[in-house]
C-alpha positions in Angstrom: -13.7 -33.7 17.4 -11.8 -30.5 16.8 -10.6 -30.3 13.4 -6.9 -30.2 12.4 -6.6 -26.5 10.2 -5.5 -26.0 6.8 -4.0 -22.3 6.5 -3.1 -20.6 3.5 -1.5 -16.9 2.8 -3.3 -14.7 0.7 -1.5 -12.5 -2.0 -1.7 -11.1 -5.3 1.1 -9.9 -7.6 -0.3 -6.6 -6.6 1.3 -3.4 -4.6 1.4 -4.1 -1.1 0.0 -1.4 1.2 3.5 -0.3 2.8 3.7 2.3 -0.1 0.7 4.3 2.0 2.8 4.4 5.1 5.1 7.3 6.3 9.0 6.5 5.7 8.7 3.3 4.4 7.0 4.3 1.3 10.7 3.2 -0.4 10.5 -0.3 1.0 10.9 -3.3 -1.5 7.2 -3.4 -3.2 5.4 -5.7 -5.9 8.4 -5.7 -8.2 11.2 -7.0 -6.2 11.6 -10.6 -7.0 13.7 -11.1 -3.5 10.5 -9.5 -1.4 8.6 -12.5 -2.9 11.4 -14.7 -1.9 11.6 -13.3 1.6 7.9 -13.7 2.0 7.4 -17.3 0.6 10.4 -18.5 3.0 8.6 -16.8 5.9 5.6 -18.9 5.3 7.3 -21.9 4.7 9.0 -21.5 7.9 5.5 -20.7 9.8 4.9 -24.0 8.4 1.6 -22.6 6.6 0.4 -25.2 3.9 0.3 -23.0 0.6 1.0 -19.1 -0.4 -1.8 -17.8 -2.7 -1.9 -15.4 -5.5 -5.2 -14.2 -6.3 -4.9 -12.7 -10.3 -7.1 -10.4 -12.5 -6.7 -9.1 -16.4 -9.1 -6.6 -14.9 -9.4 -3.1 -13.3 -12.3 -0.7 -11.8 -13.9 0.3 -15.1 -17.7 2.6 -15.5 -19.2 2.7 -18.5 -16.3 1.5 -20.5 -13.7 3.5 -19.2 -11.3 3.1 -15.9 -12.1 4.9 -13.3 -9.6 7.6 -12.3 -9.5 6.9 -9.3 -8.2 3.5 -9.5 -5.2 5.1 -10.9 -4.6 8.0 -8.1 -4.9 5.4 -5.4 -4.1 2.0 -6.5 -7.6 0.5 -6.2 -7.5 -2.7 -7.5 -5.4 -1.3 -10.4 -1.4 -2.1 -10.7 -0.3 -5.5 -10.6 2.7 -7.7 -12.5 2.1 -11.7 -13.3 2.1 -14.3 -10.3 2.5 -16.8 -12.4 6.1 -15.6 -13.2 6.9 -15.3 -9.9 6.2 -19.1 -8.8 9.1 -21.1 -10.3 11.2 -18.9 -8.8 10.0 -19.2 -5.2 9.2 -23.4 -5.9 13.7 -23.1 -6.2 13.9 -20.8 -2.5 11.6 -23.3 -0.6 11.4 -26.8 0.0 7.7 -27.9 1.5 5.4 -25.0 1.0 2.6 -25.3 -1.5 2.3 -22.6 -3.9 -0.9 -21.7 -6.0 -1.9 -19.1 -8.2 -4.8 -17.9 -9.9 -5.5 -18.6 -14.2 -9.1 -17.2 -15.7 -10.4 -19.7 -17.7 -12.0 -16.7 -19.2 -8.7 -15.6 -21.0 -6.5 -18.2 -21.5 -6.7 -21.5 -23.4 -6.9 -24.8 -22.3 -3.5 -26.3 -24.1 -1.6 -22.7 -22.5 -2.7 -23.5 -18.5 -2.4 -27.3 -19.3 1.6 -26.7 -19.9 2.5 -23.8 -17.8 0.9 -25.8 -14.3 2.8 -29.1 -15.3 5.7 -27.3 -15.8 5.5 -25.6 -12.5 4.5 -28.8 -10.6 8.0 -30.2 -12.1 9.6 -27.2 -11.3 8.0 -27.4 -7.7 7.8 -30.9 -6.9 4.3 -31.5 -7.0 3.3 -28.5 -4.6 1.8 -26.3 -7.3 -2.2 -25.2 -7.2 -4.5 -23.5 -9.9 -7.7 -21.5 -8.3 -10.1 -21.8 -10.9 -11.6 -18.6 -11.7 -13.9 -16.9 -14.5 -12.0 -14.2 -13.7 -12.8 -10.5 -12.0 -13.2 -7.4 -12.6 -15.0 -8.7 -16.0 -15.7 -5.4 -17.8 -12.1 -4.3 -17.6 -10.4 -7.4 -18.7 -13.4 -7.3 -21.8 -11.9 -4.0 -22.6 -8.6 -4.9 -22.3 -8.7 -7.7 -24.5 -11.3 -6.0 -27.1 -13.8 -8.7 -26.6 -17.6 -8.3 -25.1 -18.9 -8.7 -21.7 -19.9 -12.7 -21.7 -22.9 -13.3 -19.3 -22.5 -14.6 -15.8 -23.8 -18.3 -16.3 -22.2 -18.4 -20.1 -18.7 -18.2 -18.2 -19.4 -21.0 -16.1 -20.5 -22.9 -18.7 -17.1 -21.9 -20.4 -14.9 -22.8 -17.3 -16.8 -26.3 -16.9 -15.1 -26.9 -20.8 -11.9 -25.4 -20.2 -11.4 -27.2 -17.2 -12.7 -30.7 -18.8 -9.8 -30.3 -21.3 -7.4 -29.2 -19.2 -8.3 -32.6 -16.9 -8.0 -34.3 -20.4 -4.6 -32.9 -21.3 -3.1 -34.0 -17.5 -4.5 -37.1 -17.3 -5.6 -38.6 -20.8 -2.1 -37.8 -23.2 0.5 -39.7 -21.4 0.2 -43.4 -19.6 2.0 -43.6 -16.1 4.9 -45.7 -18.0 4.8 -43.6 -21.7 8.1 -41.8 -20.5 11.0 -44.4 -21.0 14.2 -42.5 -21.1 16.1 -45.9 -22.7 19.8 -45.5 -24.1 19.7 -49.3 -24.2 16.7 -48.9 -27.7 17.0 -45.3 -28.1 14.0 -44.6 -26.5 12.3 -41.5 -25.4 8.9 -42.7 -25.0 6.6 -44.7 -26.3 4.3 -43.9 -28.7 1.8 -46.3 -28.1 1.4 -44.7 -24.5 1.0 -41.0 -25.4 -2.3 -39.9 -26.6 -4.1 -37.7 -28.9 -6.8 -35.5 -26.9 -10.1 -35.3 -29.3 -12.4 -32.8 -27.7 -15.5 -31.1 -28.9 -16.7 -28.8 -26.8 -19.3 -25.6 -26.6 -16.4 -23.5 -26.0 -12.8 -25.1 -27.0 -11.7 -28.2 -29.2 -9.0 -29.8 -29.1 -7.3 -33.1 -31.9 -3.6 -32.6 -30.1 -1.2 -34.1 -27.3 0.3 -32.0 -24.3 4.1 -32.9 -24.6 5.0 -32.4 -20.9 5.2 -35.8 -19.4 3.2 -35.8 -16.2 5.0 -33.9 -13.0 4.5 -35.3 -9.4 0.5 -34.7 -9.0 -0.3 -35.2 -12.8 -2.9 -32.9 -13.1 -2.3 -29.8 -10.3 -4.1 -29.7 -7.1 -7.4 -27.6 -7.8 -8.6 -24.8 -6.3 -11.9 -22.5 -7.1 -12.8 -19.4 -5.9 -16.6 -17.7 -6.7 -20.0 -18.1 -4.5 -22.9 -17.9 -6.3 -24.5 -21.1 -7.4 -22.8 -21.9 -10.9 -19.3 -21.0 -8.6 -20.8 -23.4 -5.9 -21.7 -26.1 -8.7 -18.5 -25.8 -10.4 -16.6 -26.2 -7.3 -18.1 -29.1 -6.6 -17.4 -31.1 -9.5 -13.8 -30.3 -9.8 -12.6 -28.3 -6.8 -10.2 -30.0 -3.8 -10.4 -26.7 -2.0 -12.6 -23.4 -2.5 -12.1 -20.0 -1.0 -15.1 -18.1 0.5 -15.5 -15.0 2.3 -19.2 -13.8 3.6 -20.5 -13.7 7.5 -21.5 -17.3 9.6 -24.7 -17.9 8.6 -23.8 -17.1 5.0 -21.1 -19.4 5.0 -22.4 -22.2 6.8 -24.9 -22.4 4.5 -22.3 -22.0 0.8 -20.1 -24.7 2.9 -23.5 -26.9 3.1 -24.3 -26.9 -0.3 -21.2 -27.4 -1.9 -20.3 -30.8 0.6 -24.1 -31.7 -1.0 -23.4 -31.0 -4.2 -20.0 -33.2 -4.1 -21.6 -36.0 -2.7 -24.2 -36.0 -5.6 -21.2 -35.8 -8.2 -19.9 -39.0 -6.3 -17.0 -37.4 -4.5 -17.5 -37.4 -1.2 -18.6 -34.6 1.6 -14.9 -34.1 2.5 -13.8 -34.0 -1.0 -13.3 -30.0 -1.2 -11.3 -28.2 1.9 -13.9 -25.1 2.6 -11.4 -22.0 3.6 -13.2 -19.0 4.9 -11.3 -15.6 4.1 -9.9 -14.3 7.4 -8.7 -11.4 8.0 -6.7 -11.4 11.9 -5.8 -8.0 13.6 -3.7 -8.7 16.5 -3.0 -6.6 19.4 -2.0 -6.8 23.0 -5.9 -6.4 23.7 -9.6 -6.1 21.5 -10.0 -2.3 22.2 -6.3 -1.7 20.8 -6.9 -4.1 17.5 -10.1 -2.6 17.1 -9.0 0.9 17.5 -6.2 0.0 15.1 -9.1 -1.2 12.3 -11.0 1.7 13.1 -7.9 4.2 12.2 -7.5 1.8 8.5 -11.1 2.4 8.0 -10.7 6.2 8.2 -7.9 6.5 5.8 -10.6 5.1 2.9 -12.9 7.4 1.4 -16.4 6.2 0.4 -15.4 7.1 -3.2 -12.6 4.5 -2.7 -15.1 2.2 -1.5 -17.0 3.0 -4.4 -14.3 2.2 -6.7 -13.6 -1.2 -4.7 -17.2 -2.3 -5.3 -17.2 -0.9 -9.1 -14.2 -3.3 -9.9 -16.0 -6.5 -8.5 -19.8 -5.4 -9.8 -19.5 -3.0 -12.4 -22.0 -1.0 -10.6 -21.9 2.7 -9.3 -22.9 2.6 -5.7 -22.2 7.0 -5.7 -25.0 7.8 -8.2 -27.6 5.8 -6.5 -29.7 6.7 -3.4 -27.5 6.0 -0.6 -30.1 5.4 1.9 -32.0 2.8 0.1 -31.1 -1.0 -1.2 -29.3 -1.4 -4.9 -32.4 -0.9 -7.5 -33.4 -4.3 -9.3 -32.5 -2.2 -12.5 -28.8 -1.9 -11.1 -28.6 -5.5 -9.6 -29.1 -7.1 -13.0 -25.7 -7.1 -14.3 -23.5 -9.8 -14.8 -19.9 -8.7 -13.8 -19.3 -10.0 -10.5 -22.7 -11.8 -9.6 -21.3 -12.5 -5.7 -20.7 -9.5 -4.4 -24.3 -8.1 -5.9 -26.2 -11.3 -4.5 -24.8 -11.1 -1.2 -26.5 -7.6 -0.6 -29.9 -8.4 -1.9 -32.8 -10.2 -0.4 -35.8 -8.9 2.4 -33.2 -7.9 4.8 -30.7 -5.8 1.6 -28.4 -3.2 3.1 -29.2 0.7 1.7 -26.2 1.9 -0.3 -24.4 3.8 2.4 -24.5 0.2 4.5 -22.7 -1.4 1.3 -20.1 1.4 1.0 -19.5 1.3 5.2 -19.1 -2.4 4.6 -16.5 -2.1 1.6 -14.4 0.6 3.5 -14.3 -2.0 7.0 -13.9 -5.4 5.4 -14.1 -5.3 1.2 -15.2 -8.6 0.0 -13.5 -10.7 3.0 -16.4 -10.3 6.1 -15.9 -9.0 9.7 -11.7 -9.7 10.5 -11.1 -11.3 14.1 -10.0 -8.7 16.9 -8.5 -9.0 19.9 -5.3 -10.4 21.7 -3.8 -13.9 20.4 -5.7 -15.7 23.0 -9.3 -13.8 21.7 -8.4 -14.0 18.3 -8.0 -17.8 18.3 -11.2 -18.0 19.9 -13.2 -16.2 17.6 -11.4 -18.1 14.7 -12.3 -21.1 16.3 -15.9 -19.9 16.9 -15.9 -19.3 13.0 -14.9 -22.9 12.2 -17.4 -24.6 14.2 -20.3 -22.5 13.4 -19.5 -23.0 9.2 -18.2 -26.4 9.7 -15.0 -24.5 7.1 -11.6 -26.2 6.9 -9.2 -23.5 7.6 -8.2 -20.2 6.6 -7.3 -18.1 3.7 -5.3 -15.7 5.7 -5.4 -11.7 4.4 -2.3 -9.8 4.6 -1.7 -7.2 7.1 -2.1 -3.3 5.9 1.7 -3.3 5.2 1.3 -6.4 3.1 3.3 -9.2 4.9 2.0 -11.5 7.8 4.8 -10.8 10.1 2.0 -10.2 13.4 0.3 -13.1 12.3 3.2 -15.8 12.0 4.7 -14.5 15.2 1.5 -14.5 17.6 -1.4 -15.7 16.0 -0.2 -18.8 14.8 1.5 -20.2 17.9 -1.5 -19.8 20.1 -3.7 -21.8 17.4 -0.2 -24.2 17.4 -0.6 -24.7 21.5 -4.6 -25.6 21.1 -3.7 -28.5 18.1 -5.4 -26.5 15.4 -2.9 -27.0 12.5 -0.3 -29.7 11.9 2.9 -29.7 13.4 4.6 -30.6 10.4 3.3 -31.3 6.8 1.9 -34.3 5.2 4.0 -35.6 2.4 5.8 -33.6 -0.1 3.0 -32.7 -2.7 0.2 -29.8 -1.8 -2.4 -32.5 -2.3 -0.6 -34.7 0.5 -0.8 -31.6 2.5 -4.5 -31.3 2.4 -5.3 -35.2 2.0 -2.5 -37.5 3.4 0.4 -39.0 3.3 0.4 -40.9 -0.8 -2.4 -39.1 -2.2 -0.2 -37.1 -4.7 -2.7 -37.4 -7.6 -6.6 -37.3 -8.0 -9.0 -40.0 -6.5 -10.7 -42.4 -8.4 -14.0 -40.4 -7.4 -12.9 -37.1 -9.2 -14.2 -36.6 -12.5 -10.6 -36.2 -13.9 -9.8 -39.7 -13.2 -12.3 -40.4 -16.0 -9.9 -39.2 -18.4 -7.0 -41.2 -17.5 -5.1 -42.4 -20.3 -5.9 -46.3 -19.9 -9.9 -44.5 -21.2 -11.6 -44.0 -23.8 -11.3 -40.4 -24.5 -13.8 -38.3 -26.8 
């Protein structure tokens, strides 16, 4: 049975790449709130089911310091807030979802808690949080003066910061605390809003979120990260989780974490797997892949270098390029996917790794070719991961115009993705029609207010 898509738009609240090209350097960038507006209206008229921020505290850093070329070429390096951005684009569209990402890393429980009810008031109930520990650790440790927390420690720290978030939503206020009486005077009642006691290993918590609930109650969840604490956690709270690696690599992440949610009771098709695709579109393959081969060429392998430093922490230039990453270099614990996933019997040499981050960066092989190739390769993908959809990349000037206007009619004309949306909430949109908040098989749904919370 061939499976209806879900496709999302990748962004960050970075500079897009228009800035590099010849006479439009001068063309609205990062900054310009009504580029943002422009761009989310184009999705929701593609019909796409959610725009995506990705976010980071952090920046290419070696030993302690940032590295200068970050600076001279934007490498992962300048960016504003996305969360900012979002209540202004929930007022300029009507149906598209809209989710950002919030490191669980940096910013406390009671903070995220308000700020994502807020927006999914502000938006309707189409408002997502991607779950992340956060990237680019060693520069957001510097940044905020704190030390480098180890890889598995973090996880352990997101698994409590996202319990108590799932607390705050669901546990403080019954679905019929908020009365809004003139008749008795009534703004609530306080037998139906609840004090949140939580002991944790990480964050506590003896206080009530004062937001009444917003259309979805607790935001639709997203998590991004695949090694196995990112797999684990994204199986116990996730309802959709980005990846990006080759087929077989994938297939096998998309296995285990559709295991590992039907052993926390949720389901196989609890979490929407969505691979990280990147789509080049021509009028033929040898144009598109001409076209990717003049984008590789304008990256040096010390940008490359950089790329991979902000992600691992770990300086691909000073080892031997012609042989795997050391042990001694691999056993760091900033960035733990993007070391693992060049290690093993078959590992890459160093100059393989830095070829690889100048083609693709973290997001795999992109799909080449006309519309009609394209689709068939994307297709391909799906069936050989048993994936969900698509986090789409943005095109090298930043938008998806190419994408929207060719790619996405063809995949329309073969039934891949909806014709219109389900519902009015981002959850309905990847679940169905009525299922605006979380299912009784999510662990949130534990801490609903009619429950004993500790």
């Amino acid at each position: 049975m061939q499976k209806t898509l879900t496709i999302g738009m990748f962004q960050s609240g970075g500079v897009r790449g228009s800035w590099k090209i010849p006479g439009r350097e001068s063309e609205p960038n990062f900054t310009d709130l009504d580029y943002w507006i422009t761009l989310a209206r184009k999705c929701e008229a593609a019909g796409v089911d959610f725009l995506f921020f990705a976010d980071s505290y952090g920046y290419p850093t070696m030993d302690g310091a940032v590295i200068p070329g970050a600076i001279t070429h934007n490498v992962n390096f300048t960016n504003i807030d996305p969360q900012v951005i979002l209540s202004a684009l929930a007022a300029h569209t009507e149906k598209l979802g809209l989710v950002t990402t919030v490191s669980t890393q940096v910013e406390q429980p009671a903070v995220v808690a308000r700020q994502y009810r807020t927006l999914d008031h502000l938006s309707k109930g189409r408002v997502g949080w991607n779950i992340v520990t956060g990237s680019a650790q060693a520069g957001s440790a510097l940044l905020f003066g704190e030390p480098l927390m180890a890889h598995d420690d973090r996880y352990r720290k997101a698994d409590d910061h996202v319990e108590l978030s799932l607390k705050f939503w669901e546990g403080c206020w019954e679905p019929d605390a908020l009365q809004r009486s003139s008749t008795t005077q009534t703004w609530a009642d306080p037998n139906k809003v609840h004090e949140i006691h939580h002991r944790g290993p990480f964050f506590a918590s003896d206080g009530i979120l004062p937001t009444p609930p917003g259309p979805q109650v607790t935001p639709t969840l997203f998590q991004a990260g695949a090694s196995a604490p990112g797999r684990a956690l994204a199986a116990k709270y996730a309802e959709a989780v980005f990846l990006a690696a080759e087929s077989k690599a994938l297939a096998e992440q998309i296995a285990d974490i559709r295991g590992l949610a039907e052993e926390n009771g949720r389901g196989r098709d609890a979490v929407k797997c969505l691979i990280a695709g990147t789509f080049r579109v021509a009028d033929s393959y040898d144009a598109a892949a001409a076209q990717h081969r003049a984008q590789i060429e304008a990256i040096s392998l010390d940008q490359a270098a950089t790329h991979y430093a902000y992600y691992t922490g770990i300086d691909l230039m000073s080892l031997d390029l012609d042989r795997p990453i050391p042990e001694s270099a691999a056993a760091g614990d900033n960035g733990r996917t993007n070391i693992e996933r060049f290690l093993g019997p078959d590992a890459p040499t160093v100059r393989q790794i830095l070829e690889e981050f100048r083609a693709n960066g973290v997001m795999g092989k992109p799909f080449l070719g006309s519309p009609e190739e394209i689709v068939d390769q994307a297709q391909a993908m799906i069936e050989a991961t048993d994936a969900d959809g698509f986090l789409v990349q943005p095109e090298p000037d930043g938008n998806h115009d190419q994408f929207f206007a060719r790619v996405l009619p063809e995949m329309r004309r073969r039934g891949l993705i909806k014709d219109e949306l389900a519902g009015n909430t981002l959850r309905e949109h990847f679940f169905g029609v009525g299922c605006t908040q979380l299912p009784d098989t999510h662990p949130g749904a534990a801490f609903r207010a009619h429950n004993v919370l500790v």
